[in-house]
Structure formats: C-alpha cells, structure tokens
C-alpha positions in Angstrom: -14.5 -5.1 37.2 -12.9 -2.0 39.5 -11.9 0.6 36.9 -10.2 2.3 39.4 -7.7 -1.2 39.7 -7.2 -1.5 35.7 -3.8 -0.8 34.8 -3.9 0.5 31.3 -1.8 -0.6 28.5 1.2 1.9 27.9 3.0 -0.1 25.5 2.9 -3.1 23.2 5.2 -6.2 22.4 5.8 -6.7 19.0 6.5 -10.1 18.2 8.2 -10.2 14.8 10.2 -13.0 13.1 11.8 -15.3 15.2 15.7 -15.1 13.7 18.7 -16.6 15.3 21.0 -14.0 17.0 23.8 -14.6 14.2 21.7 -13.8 11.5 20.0 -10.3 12.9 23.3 -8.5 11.3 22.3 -10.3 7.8 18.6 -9.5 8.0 19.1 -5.8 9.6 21.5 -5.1 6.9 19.0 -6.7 4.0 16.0 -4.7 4.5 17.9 -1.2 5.8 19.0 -2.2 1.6 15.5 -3.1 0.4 14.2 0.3 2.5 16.9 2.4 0.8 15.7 0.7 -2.8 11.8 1.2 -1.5 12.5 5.5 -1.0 15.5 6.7 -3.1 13.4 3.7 -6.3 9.6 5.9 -5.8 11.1 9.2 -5.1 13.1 9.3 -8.2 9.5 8.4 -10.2 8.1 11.4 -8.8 11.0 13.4 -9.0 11.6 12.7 -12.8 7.6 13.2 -13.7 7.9 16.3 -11.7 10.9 17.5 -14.0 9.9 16.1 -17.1 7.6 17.7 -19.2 6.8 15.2 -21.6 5.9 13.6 -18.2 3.0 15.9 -17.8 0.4 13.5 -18.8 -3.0 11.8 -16.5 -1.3 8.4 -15.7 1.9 10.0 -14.7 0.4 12.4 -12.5 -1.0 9.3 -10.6 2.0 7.2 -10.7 4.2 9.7 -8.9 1.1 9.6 -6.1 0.8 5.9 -6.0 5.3 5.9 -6.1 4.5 9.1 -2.8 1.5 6.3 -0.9 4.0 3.5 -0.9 6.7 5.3 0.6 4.4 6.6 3.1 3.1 2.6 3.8 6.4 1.0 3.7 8.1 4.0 5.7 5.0 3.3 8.7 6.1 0.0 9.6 9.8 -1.2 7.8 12.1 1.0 9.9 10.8 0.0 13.4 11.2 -3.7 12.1 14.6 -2.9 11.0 15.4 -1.7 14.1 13.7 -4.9 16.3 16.3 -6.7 14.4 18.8 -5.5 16.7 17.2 -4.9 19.5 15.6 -8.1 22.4 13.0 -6.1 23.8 10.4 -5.5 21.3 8.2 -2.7 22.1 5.7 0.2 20.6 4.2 2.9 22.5 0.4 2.4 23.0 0.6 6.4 21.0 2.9 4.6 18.3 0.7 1.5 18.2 -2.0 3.4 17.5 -0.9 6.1 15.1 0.2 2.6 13.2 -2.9 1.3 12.7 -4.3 4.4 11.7 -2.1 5.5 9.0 -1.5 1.6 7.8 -5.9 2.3 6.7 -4.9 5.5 5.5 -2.4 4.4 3.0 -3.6 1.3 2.2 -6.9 2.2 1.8 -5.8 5.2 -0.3 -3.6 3.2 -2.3 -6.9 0.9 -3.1 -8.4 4.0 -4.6 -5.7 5.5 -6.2 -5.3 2.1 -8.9 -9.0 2.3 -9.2 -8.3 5.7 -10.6 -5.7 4.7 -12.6 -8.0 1.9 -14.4 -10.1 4.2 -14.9 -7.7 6.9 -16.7 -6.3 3.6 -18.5 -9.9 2.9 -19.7 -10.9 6.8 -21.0 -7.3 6.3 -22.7 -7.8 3.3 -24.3 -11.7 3.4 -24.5 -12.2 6.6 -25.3 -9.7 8.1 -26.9 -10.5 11.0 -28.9 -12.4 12.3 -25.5 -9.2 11.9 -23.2 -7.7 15.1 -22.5 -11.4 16.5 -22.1 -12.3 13.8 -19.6 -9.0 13.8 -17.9 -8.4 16.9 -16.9 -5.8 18.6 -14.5 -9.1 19.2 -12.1 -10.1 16.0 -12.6 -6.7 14.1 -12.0 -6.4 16.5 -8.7 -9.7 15.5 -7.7 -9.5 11.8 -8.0 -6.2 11.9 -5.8 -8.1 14.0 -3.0 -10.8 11.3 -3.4 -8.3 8.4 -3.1 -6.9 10.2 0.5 -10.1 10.9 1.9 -11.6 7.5 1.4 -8.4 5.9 2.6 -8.9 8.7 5.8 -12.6 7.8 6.5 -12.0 4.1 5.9 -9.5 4.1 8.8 -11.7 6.6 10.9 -14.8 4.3 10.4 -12.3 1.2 12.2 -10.5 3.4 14.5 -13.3 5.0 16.0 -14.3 2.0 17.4 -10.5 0.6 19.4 -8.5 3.5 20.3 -11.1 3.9 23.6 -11.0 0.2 24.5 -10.2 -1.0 27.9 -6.4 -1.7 27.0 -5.5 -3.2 30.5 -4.3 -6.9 30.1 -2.7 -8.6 27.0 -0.1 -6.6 25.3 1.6 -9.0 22.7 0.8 -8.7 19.0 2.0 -10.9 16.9 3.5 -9.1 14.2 6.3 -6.7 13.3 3.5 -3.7 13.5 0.2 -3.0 15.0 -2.3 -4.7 12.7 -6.0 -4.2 13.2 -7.1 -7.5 13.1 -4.5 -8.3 16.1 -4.9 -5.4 18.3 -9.0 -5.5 18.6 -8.2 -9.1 20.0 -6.2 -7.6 23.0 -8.6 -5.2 25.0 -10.0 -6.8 28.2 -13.4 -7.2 26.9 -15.2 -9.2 24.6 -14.3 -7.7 21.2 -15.9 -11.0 19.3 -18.3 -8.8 17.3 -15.7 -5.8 16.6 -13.0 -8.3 15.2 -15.4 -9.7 12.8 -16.8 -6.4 11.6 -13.5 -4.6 11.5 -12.4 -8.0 9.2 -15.4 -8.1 7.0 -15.5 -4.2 6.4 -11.7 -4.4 5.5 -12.4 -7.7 3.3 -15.9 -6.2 1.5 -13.4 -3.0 0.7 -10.7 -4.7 -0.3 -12.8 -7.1 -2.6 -14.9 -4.8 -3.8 -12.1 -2.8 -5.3 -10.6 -5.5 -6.6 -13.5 -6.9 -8.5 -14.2 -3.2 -9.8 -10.6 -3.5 -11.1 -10.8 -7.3 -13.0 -14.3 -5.5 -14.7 -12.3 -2.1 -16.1 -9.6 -4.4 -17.4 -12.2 -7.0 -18.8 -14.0 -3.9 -20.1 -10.9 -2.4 -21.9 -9.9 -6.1 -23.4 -13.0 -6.3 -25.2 -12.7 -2.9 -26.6 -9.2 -2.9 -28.0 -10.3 -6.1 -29.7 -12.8 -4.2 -32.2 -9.4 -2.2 -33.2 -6.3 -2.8 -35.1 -3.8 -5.1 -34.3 -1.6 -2.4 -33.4 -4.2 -1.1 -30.7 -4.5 -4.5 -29.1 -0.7 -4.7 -28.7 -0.5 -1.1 -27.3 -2.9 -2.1 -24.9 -2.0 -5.6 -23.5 1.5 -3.7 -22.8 -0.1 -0.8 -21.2 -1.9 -3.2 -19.1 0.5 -5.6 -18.2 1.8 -3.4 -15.9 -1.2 -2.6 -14.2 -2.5 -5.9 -14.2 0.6 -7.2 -12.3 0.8 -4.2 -10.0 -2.9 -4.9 -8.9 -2.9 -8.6 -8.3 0.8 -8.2 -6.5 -1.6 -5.7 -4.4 -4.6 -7.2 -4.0 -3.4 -10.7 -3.7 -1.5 -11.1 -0.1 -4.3 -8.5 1.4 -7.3 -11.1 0.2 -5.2 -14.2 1.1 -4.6 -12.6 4.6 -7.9 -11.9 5.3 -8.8 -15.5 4.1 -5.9 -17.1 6.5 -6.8 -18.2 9.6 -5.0 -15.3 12.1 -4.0 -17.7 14.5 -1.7 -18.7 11.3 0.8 -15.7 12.4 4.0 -17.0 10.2 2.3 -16.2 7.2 0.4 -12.9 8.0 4.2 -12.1 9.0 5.3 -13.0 5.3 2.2 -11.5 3.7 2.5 -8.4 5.9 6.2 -8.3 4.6 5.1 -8.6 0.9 2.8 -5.6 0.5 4.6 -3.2 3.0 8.1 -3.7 1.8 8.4 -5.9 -1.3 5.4 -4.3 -3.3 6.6 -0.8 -3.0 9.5 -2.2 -4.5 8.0 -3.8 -7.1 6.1 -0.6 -8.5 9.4 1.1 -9.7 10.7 -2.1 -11.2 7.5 -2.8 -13.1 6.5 1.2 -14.0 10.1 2.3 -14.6 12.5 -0.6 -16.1 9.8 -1.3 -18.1 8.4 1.7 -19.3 10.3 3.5 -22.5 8.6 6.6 -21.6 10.4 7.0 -18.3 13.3 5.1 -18.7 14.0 8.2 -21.7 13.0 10.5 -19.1 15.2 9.2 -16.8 18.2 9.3 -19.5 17.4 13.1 -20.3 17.4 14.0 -16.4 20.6 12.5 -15.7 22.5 13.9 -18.6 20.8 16.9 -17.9 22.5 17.3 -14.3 25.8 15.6 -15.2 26.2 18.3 -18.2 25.4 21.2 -15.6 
C-alpha cells in the first residue's frame, strides 16, 4: 500500500447504547446522578480518613487510595458517555481515544494491585496480629500504593507501546461508549490477529492471576481465624465480607468480559458499565454504610463543621 495515499485516522466513532430519542433526557439525567454519587460518595471516604485521626490506621490509608483510583476510572470514561447521550454524532479524538486506553490500564490495573495490598494488610491483621503495626508501617503502606501505580503504569505501557503507532487509516467505529483495547487493536489497517490475542491474554493472565492470589489470602486467613476464639472468627468473616464482595464485584465483569465473545458488544457495553460506573459506587456503600468505624467518623466530622 502507498503510505503517502493513507489518510490517517483523526477521530473515532463511539458507538454506545442504542436508546430511543425520548429516553436520552431519562438516561442523561440518571448517570449525571449516579456520577455525582460516584465523586461527592469516594471523595467524602478520603476526605473523612484524611480528617479523622482515629482514621489513621493501614486499611484506611488504602481505602481512601482505592475510593481516589475509582474516581479517576469512572471520571475517564462516564462523562463523555453522559454527554453522547445528548449528542447524534458520537465522536473521540484519535489524542482522546488514546489517552483513554491508556489511563483505563493505569487505573484498572492499579486498582488490581491496590486490593491485593489490601488482602494482604487484612492477612498481617488478622494473621499476625501482635506483629502488625511493625509490618505495616507508614513506609510500607506508602510503598505498596507506589507499587500498585507503577504496575498499573507499566501494565498499560507494556499494551500501549505496541497500538498507539499503528496504521490508523480505515475503520474508525468502536463499539463501545469508550476506547477499549480489545476494540481498538481490531481497527488499524493491518493484520493485528496476533496483537489482539496477546493484548487479551496478557490482560486475562493479569487479571486472573490477581484474582486467584486474592481467593488464596482469604482462604489463608479463614483457616487461621478458625484456630481462634469464636469472637475472632466473627471479627473476621465481617472484616472480610466486605472485601470479599468488593473483589468478586471487581473481578467478576473483567473475567466474564474477557471470556465473552467480543463480537457480543451488548454485554461488554453492560459489563463495561458495571465496573466503570456502578462498582465505584458500590465501594462507598459496602466500606462506608457498613462500616461502624467510618460511619462514627463520619458522625464526628459532620457535627464537627455544623457546631463551627
């Protein structure tokens, strides 16, 4: 092929759920709502552990991180798809598309590594207690943060590297409300057989893998508490409840998408939808509302700035 007579790609069509004309009002409305619940929901978890003292412990430290990453990973994607509501002509800058795909690695990725961490404070807690506030440390609690964002960064620079200097020039439709990997590396004008199914299995293995690691701290954790009191074994299950559900409310749309077919694009919409919008509102439901710690927290902050 002429390079010099390829037209490159400057912008991509985003093909997002097909909804009639009078219920774009209804839907636009409903997640502008859920988005409001998403940010003003995870910011006030990091804004009370911030202000709380009695806040100042390992797990809360990477609760308000994990509340910050799913801001970030709703906040990529939910506004543009608020705004396509309203709009007929669907479009994301090639720059835009891009940065998306990117950043949606980042975050997820990060987010991956940031539960693993908290199993693994959950398991010095539990596991280890007497040993805990050695093991989990300030430095170390920084340190597996930094850890969780740079594996999240190389993750996506070990896909991206490998799209963002394709031959864009042809097909410009993906079929979703955002640029997702698996979609775009079908679009450049070359055979990109190979690439999709790397850039799918290294996602998968990743995903998997931390998943897996996950089921084995809990298991590890279960068996433990079992040797103790009664009163241990019920501090625990509640402890972990919350965790448990957070991670297979995580996990479980990313697996099941990579196991759809992606020629199945209705529900890699819906499971798209689940963990970049509904999930980061699940975390302050199941962390918060059910949490006495920070639900008192939350009580002393408020009466704090309604006395002053």
């Amino acid at each position: 092929m002429d390079q010099g007579n390829i037209s490159k790609v400057t912008e991509f069509v985003l093909h997002s759920f097909s909804v009639p004309p009078e219920l774009q009002l209804f839907f636009f409305v409903l997640f502008t709502l859920l988005y409001v619940f998403v940010v003003l929901g995870n910011f006030l978890i990091v804004f009370t552990v911030i202000s709380e003292p009695a806040l100042h412990t390992p797990m809360y430290f990477l609760l308000s991180n994990l509340s910050f990453l799913d801001v970030c990973l709703c906040t990529l994607v939910t506004p543009k798809m608020i705004a396509d509501f309203l709009t007929e002509h669907k479009t994301i800058s090639f720059e835009g598309c891009m940065a998306q795909v990117f950043f949606m690695h980042v975050f997820a990725g990060g987010e991956m590594m940031l539960l693993v961490a908290m199993a693994y404070d959950r398991y010095v807690a539990i596991c280890r207690p007497l040993h805990y506030a050695t093991i989990m440390s300030l430095q170390k609690c920084i340190g597996l943060v930094v850890a969780s964002w740079l594996i999240g960064i190389l993750h996506s620079i070990s896909q991206f590297v490998f799209i963002v200097n394709l031959p864009f020039c042809g097909p410009n439709t993906v079929e979703n409300f955002f640029c997702d990997l698996p979609l775009v590396v079908k679009l450049p004008c070359t055979d990109t057989y190979i690439l999709e199914k790397l850039t799918m299995a290294y996602s998968a293995v990743m995903a998997l893998n931390s998943f897996v690691l996950l089921l084995i701290s809990y298991m590890v954790i279960l068996v433990t508490v079992r040797r103790q009191s009664s009163a241990g074994m019920a501090k625990a299950r509640a402890t972990l409840t919350a965790h448990v559900t957070v991670v297979t409310l995580f996990f479980g749309p990313i697996l099941l998408s990579y196991a759809s077919p992606l020629n199945d694009f209705l529900l890699n919409k819906i499971l798209s939808v689940f963990y970049t919008v509904f999930m980061p509102i699940l975390n302050p439901l199941i962390y918060a509302l059910r949490n006495k710690e920070m639900i008192v927290a939350m009580q002393k902050l408020r009466k704090r700035h309604v006395s002053s």
